[in-house]
SEVEX-108669 format. One record per residue (C-alpha): x, y, z; residue number from 1. Coordinates in steps of 0.05 Angstrom, whole numbers, plus 5000, padded with zeros to 4 digits. Example, Ala and Ser with C-alpha at 12.3 -4.5 7.8 and 13.67 -1.06 7.14 Angstrom:
% residues 2
xx  yy  zz  nr
5246  4910  5156  1 $
5273  4979  5143  2 $
END
This chain:
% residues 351
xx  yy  zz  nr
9291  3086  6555  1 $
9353  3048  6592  2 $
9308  2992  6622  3 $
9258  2951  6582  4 $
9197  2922  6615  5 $
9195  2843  6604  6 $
9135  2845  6568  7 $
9087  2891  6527  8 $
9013  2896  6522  9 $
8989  2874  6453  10 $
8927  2864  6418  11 $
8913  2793  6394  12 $
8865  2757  6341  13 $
8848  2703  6373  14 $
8792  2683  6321  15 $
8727  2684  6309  16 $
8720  2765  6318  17 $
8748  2763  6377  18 $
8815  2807  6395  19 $
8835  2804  6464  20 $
8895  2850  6496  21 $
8947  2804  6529  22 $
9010  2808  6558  23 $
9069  2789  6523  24 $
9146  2779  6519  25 $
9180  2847  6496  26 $
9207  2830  6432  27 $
9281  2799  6435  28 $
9320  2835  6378  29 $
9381  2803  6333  30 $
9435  2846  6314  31 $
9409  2879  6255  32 $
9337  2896  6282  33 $
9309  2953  6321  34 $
9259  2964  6369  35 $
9209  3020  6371  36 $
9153  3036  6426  37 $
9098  3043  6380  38 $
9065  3116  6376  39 $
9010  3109  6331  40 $
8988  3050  6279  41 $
8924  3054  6231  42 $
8870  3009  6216  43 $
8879  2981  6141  44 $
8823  2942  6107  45 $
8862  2876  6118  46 $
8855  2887  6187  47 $
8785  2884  6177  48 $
8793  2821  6133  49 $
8836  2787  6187  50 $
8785  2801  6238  51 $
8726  2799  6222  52 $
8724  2752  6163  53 $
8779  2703  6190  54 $
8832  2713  6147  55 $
8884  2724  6200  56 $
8919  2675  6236  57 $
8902  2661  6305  58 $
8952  2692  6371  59 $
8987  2748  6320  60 $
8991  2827  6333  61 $
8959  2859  6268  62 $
8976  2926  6252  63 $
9032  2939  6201  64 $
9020  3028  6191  65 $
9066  3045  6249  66 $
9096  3108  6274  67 $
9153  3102  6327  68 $
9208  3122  6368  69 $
9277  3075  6375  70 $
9280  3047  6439  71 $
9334  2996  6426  72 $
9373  2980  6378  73 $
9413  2905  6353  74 $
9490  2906  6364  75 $
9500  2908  6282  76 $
9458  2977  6276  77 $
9481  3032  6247  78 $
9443  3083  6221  79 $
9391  3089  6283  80 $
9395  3117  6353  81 $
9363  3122  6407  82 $
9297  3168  6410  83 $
9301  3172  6331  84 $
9232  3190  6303  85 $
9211  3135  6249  86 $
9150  3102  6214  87 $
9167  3034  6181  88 $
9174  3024  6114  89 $
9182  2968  6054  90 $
9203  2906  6059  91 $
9274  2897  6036  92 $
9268  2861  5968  93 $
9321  2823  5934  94 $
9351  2879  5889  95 $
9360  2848  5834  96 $
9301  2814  5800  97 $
9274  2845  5734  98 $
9223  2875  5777  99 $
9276  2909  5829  100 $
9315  2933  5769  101 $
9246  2963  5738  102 $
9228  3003  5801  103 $
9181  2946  5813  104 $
9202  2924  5885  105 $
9140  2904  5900  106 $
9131  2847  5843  107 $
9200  2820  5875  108 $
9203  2750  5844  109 $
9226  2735  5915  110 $
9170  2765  5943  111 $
9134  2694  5958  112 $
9062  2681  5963  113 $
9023  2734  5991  114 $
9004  2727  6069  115 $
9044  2662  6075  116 $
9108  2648  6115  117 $
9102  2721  6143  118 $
9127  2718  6217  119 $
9122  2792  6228  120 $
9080  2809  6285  121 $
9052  2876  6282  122 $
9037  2948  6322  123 $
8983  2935  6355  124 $
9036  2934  6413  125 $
9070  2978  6458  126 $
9125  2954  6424  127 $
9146  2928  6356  128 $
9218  2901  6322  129 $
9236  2907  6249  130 $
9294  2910  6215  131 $
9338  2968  6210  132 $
9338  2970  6127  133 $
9261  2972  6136  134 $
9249  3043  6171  135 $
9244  3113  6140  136 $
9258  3173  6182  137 $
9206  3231  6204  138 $
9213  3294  6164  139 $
9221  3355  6213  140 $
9163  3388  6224  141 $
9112  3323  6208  142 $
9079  3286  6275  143 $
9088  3215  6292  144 $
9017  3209  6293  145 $
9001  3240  6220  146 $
9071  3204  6195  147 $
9026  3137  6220  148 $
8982  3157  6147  149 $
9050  3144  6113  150 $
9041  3067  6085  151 $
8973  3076  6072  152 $
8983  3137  6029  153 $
9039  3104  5987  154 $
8988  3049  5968  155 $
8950  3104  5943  156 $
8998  3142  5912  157 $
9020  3072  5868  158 $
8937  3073  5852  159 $
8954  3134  5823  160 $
9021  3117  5782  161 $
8983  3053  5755  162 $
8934  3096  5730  163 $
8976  3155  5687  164 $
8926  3200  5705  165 $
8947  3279  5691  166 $
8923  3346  5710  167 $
8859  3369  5664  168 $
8837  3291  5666  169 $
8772  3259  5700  170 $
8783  3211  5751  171 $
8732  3170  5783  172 $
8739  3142  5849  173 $
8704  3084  5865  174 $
8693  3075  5953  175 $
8722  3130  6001  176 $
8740  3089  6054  177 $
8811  3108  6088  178 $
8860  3095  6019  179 $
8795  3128  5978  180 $
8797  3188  6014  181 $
8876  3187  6018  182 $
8875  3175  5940  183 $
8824  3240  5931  184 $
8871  3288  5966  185 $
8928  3260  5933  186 $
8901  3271  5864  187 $
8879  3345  5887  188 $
8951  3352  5911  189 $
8978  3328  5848  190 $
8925  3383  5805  191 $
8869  3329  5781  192 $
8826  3372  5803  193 $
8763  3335  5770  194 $
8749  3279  5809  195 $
8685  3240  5834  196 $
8676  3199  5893  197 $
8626  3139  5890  198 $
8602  3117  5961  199 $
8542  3094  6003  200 $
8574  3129  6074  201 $
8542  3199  6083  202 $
8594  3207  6120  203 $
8652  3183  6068  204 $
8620  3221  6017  205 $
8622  3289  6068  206 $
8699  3277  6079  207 $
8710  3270  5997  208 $
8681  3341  5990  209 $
8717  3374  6039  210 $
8781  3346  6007  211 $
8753  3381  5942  212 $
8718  3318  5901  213 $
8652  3313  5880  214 $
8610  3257  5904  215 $
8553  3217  5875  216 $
8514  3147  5912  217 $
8533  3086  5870  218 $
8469  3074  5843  219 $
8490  3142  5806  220 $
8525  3103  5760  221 $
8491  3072  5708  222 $
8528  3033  5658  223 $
8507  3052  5576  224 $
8457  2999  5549  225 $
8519  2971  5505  226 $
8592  2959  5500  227 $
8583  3003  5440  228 $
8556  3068  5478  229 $
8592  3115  5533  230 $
8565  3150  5592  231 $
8544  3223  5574  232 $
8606  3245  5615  233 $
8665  3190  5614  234 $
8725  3185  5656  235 $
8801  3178  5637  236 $
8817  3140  5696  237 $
8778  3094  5753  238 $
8808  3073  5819  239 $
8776  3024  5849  240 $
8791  3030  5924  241 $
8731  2987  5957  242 $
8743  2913  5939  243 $
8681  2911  5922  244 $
8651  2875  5846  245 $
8592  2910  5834  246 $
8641  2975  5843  247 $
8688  2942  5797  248 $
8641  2932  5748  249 $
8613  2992  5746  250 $
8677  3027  5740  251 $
8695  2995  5680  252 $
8626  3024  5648  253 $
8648  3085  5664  254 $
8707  3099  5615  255 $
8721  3141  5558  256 $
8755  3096  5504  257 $
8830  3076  5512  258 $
8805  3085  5589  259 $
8845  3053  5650  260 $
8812  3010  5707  261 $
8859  3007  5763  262 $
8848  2955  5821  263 $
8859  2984  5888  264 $
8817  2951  5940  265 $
8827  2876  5956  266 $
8765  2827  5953  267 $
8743  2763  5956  268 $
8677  2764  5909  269 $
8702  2768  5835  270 $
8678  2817  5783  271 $
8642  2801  5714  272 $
8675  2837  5664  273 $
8649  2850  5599  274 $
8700  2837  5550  275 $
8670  2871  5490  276 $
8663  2928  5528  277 $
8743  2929  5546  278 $
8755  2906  5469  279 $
8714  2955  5435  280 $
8735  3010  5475  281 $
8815  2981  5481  282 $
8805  2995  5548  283 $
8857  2983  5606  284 $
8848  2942  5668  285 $
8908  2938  5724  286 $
8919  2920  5785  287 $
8954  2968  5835  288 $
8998  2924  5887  289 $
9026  2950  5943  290 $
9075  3012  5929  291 $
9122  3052  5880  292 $
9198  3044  5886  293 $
9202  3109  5921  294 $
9130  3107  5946  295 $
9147  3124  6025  296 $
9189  3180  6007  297 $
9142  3200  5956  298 $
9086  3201  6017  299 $
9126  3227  6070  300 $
9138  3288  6026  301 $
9066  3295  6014  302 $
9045  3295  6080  303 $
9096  3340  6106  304 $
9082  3386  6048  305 $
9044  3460  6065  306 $
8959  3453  6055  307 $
8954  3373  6056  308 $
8897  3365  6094  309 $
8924  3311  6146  310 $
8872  3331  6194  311 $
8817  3319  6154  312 $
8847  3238  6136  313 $
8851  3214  6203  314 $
8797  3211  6261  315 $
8808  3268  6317  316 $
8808  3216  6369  317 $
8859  3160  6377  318 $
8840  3098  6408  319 $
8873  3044  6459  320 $
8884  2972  6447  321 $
8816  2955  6481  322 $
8782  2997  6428  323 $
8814  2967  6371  324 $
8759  2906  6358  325 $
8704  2967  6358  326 $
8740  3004  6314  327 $
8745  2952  6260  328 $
8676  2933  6261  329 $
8655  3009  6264  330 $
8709  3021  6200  331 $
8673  2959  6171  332 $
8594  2991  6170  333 $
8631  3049  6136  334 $
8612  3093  6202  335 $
8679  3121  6207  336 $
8701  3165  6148  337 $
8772  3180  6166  338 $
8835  3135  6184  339 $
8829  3103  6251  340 $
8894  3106  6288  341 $
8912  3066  6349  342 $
8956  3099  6399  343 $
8978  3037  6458  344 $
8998  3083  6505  345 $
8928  3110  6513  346 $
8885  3065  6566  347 $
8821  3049  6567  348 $
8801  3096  6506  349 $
8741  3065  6462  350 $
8729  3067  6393  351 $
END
């Protein structure tokens, strides 16, 4: 592309569950950023957050699990041509904090608070602009629209690190929304081959099997009458990927002794722990934040690898900018099972 349009259609949160698509300026770029027109971005829970339950600012483009091609490129650019294949990647961290140093990039002490001071406007937009130190190339052979699974599969992935989990260990899953599902294949792919889904969605809980888990309805799980007893059939590991406290809760009543609780999903409602149940049983409860130091390589690799079952993660059908507000509330009623992935070149495709 030698010409640019002026602007770009986008979709906007304009508040109060509303998103409307707009016109607007074709992002200007500064001599180390790049631009890409957008092939394919997912819908991440915090979408739904933003949207739905007004966490988002008002006029921004969501949308940060982007696939691309370069379409421009700043005058200081380098390493990036035109037509290059790309998804985007980390945020460049400062490199050397104790956390940077650790392989903790994403505990960067310069990190700042979480959802503040972030100008970044997203891919919900024929076009986006990020920085050329913040893209990761697309392996031969892997699609721009299953490379758009990429950032959502390193948060699960760093689930999975958090969680020391090994082959010939029981892992429980706890909601199979889009990062449940992705964290059940990638524990098949990585030969924990024991693993049980907990979800309400018929339909979640049909996608978990076919990716080779076994599923159970929450109410399934019912905690031991005392921090003293176990579950007839304990698990090393829970990942909590809903958000949501009960689930929480009961995932922690669900572990073998010396067990490990990771935190996945993001929530607003807090859980009630029982401490004697975590002291008598020295179990462990984490938090899983974001991604591994080489967590988009890590899922690039995955994805392009032989038998993942990318087909199966995301939803056959791609949808336009007018469909994204009906895809979020659809995602939200846990109706769709898979990934929902937003193509802005398609027009006038619903949810």
């Amino acid at each position: 592309m030698t010409t640019l349009p002026a602007t770009m259609r986008a979709a906007v949160y304009k508040g109060d569950r509303r998103v409307d698509v707009e016109d607007r300026p074709t992002p200007e770029l500064g001599p180390h950023d790049v631009l890409l027109e957008v092939s394919h971005c997912g819908v991440c829970g915090s979408d739904i957050h933003h949207v739905l339950e007004g966490w988002g600012a008002t006029n921004t483009i969501g949308g940060h699990e982007f696939s691309g091609r370069v379409v421009a490129v700043g005058d200081a650019v380098t390493t990036w041509s035109m037509g290059d294949e790309v998804i985007g990647g980390p945020s460049a961290r400062c490199g050397e904090c104790e956390f940077c140093l650790s392989g903790r990039p994403s505990l960067c002490a310069g990190r700042g608070a979480v959802g503040e001071g972030n100008s970044f406007q997203g891919a919900f937009a024929d076009f986006v602009k990020v920085r050329d130190d913040e893209l990761l190339r697309v392996p031969a052979g892997l699609s721009l629209r299953h490379a758009a699974l990429t950032e959502p599969l390193a948060v699960a992935l760093h689930g999975i690190t958090r969680s020391g989990v090994q082959p010939g260990q029981r892992a429980l899953v706890t909601g199979a929304g889009p990062i449940g599902s992705l964290t059940v294949a990638a524990l098949i792919a990585k030969g924990v081959s024991d693993v049980v889904v907990s979800e309400p969605s018929v339909a979640r809980r049909a996608l978990c099997e076919r990716l080779g888990a076994h599923t159970v309805q929450p109410e399934a799980l019912v905690p031991p009458p005392s921090p003293n007893y176990l579950v007839d059939e304990p698990f090393d590991v829970a990942l909590e990927c809903s958000g949501n406290a009960r689930a929480m809760e009961s995932a922690l009543s669900q572990l073998k002794r010396t067990g490990t609780l990771v935190l996945v999903g993001a929530g607003i409602k807090p859980p009630r722990f029982d401490p004697n149940r975590i002291l008598l049983n020295e179990l462990v409860v984490t938090g899983a934040f974001c991604y591994d130091g080489d967590g988009f390589e890590a899922a690039l690799a995955l994805l392009a690898s032989p038998g993942f079952p990318r087909d199966d993660l995301v939803e056959p059908d791609d949808v336009s900018l007018d469909g994204l507000l009906g895809a979020i509330e659809r995602l939200s009623t846990g109706e769709i099972p898979a990934k929902v992935l937003i193509a802005p070149t398609r027009r006038g495709v619903p949810a």
